[in-house]
N, C-alpha and C positions, 0 to 999 in steps of 0.2 A: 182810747185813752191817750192823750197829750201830757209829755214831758217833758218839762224845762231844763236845758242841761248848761249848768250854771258855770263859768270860767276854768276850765284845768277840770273837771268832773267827767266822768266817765261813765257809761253802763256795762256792768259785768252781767255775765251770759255761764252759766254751768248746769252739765248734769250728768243725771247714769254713778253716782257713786256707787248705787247697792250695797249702803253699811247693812254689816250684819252677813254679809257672803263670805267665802262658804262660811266661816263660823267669825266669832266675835271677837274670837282671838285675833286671826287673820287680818281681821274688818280694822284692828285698832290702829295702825300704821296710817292707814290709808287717812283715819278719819283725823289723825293726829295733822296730815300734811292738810286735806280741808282746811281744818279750823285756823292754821299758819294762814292759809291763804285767805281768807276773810279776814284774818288781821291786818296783812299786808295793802289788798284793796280798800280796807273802813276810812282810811282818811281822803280820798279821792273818788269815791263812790256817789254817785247822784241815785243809784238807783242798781238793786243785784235781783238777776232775776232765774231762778233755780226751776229747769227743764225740764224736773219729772224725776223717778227712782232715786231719789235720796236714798231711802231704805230699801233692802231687800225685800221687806214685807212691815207693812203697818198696815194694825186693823184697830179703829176705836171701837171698845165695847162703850157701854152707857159710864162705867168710872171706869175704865182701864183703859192706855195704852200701851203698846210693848215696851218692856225693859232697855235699858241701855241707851245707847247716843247722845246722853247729857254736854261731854265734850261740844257736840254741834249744835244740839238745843240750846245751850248756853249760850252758846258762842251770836249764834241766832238772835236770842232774845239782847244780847249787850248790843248789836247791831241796829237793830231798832227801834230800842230805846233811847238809842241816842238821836232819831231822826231820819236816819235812812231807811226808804223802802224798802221793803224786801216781797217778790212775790213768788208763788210757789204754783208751778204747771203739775197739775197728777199725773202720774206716769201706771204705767201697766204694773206695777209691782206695790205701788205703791194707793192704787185706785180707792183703797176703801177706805181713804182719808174721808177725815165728816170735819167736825170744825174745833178741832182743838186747835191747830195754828192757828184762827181767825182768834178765838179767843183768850189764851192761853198767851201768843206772841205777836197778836195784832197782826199778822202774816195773810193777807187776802189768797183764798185757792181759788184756783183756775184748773176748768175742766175739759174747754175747748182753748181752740186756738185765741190768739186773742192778739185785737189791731192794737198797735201804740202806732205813734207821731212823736218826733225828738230831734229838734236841730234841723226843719225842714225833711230828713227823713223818715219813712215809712216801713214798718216792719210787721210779720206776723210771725206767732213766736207761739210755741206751743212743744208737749214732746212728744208728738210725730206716732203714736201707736194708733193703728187702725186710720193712718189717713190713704188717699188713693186707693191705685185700682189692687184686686190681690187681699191673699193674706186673709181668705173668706173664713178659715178655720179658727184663727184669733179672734175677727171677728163677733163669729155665734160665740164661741168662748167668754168673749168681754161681754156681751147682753146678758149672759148667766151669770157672771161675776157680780153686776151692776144691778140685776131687778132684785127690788127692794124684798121679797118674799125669801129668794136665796139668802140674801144678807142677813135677814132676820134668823133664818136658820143656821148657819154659823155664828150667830152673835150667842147663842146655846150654847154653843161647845167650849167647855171650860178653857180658860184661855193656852193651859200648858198643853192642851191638847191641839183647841186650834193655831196655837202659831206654830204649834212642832209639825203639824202636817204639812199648814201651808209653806212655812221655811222648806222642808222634803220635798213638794211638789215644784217650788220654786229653783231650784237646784236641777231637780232631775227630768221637769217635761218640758221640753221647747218649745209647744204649745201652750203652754200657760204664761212661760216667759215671755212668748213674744220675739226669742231670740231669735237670730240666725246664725252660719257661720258669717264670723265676724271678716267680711273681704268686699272688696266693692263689685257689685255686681253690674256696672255698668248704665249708662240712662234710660235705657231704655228696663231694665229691669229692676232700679229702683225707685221702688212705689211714692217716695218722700219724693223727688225730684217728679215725676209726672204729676204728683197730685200738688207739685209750683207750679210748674207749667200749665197746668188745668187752670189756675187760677189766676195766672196772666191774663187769661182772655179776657177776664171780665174786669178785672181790676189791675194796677200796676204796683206793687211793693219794690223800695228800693233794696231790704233783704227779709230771707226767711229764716228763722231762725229757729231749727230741732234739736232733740236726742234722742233716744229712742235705739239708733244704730248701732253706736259703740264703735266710731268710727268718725276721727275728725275730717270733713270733708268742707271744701269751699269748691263751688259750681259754677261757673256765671249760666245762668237762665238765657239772659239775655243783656246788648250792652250796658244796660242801667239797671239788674236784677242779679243778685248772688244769694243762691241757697247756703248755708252754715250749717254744718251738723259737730256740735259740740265734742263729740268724741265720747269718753268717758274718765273717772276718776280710779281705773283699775289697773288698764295697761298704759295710759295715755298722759291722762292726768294735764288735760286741754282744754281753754275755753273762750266764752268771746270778749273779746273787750271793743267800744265802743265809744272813742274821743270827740263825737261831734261832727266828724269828716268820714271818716274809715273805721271799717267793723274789722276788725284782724280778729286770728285763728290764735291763739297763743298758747304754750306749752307751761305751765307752773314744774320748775326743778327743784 
């Protein structure tokens, strides 16, 4: 995908909110500073592209999906109705998206990584769960999440039942989250930076850009190669902005 980044425009980079953690009350702070900050970016925006875990959990049934985050769906939908793109990476929490954003708010989903081109540079952008080496347990986990038989079979379970387990489940196995403790574990032990590196060989990206981690990180790979890892909207409240020249790390207060 090729993007024209038009005079004084920017692309914004965010992810890892988890509205709806641990409870809705909690979650409403957070989603209140979001949607400020999509205000504050709408007039200089060429393009916002959100890295996966929005929610702590959405599951579309055939007419239902979860209660609540109107604030941000709104806010979403004013956004690109006016023009600006908006795209949405699925995240581990968030996986059993089907297509209400495509159709609901015009919002195109993305399930792999995915190449853009913008301003002569090169980027692959995606949010980072299950990529590299490692992490085999998440993994099998995510192919049972994903095949279409299991889906069907929670798609059964009345929804006050399945989103209260999965919200429980989400919360309390680390296996299912995907989580880890949240600390830098060094290059050599994390799998999001090996599985860049893996991928210099064959091709050259001037950045990569995940979430996934929970953990604002900028890397250089190599001289003309910087991994990005967005951080999150919990502890951090960090993301990327992209003027044309320079991908900075930035902090939203």
């Amino acid at each position: 995908m090729k993007i024209e980044l038009k005079n004084g425009k920017k692309l914004y980079f965010a992810s890892d909110n988890h509205l709806g953690a641990p409870t809705a009350a909690l979650s409403r702070p957070r989603e209140e500073k979001f949607v400020r900050f999509l205000d504050e970016i709408k007039p200089d925006a060429e393009a916002i592209f959100l890295l996966g875990d929005l929610f702590d959990f959405w599951f579309e049934y055939k007419t239902v999906v979860p209660k609540g985050f109107v604030r941000t769906l709104g806010k979403l939908a004013e956004i690109r109705d006016s023009g600006i793109p908006i795209y949405f990476f699925v995240g581990n929490h968030d996986l059993w998206m089907d297509d209400y954003f495509e159709k609901e708010l015009n919002i195109p989903v993305f399930r792999r990584p995915l190449e853009v081109e913008c301003a002569g540079k090169t980027f692959l952008i995606g949010h980072g769960d299950g990529l590299g080496p490692g992490d085999k347990g998440y993994k099998r986990m995510k192919k049972i999440f994903t095949n279409p038989f299991c889906r069907w079979l929670f798609r059964w379970l009345h929804p006050d039942v399945g989103v209260r387990l999965a919200q429980y489940l989400s919360v309390k196995n680390k296996l299912i989250s995907g989580k880890e403790d949240v600390k830098y574990l060094g290059d050599d032990q994390e799998w999001l930076v090996q599985y860049c590196k893996e991928k210099l060989k064959t091709k050259h990206y001037d950045f990569f850009l995940f979430g996934h981690r929970h953990l604002p990180l900028e890397i250089t790979l190599e001289p003309h190669s910087t991994y990005i890892n967005t951080g999150d909207w919990i502890n951090y409240y960090t993301y990327g902005e992209f003027n044309g020249d320079q991908l900075s790390l930035k902090t939203y207060n």
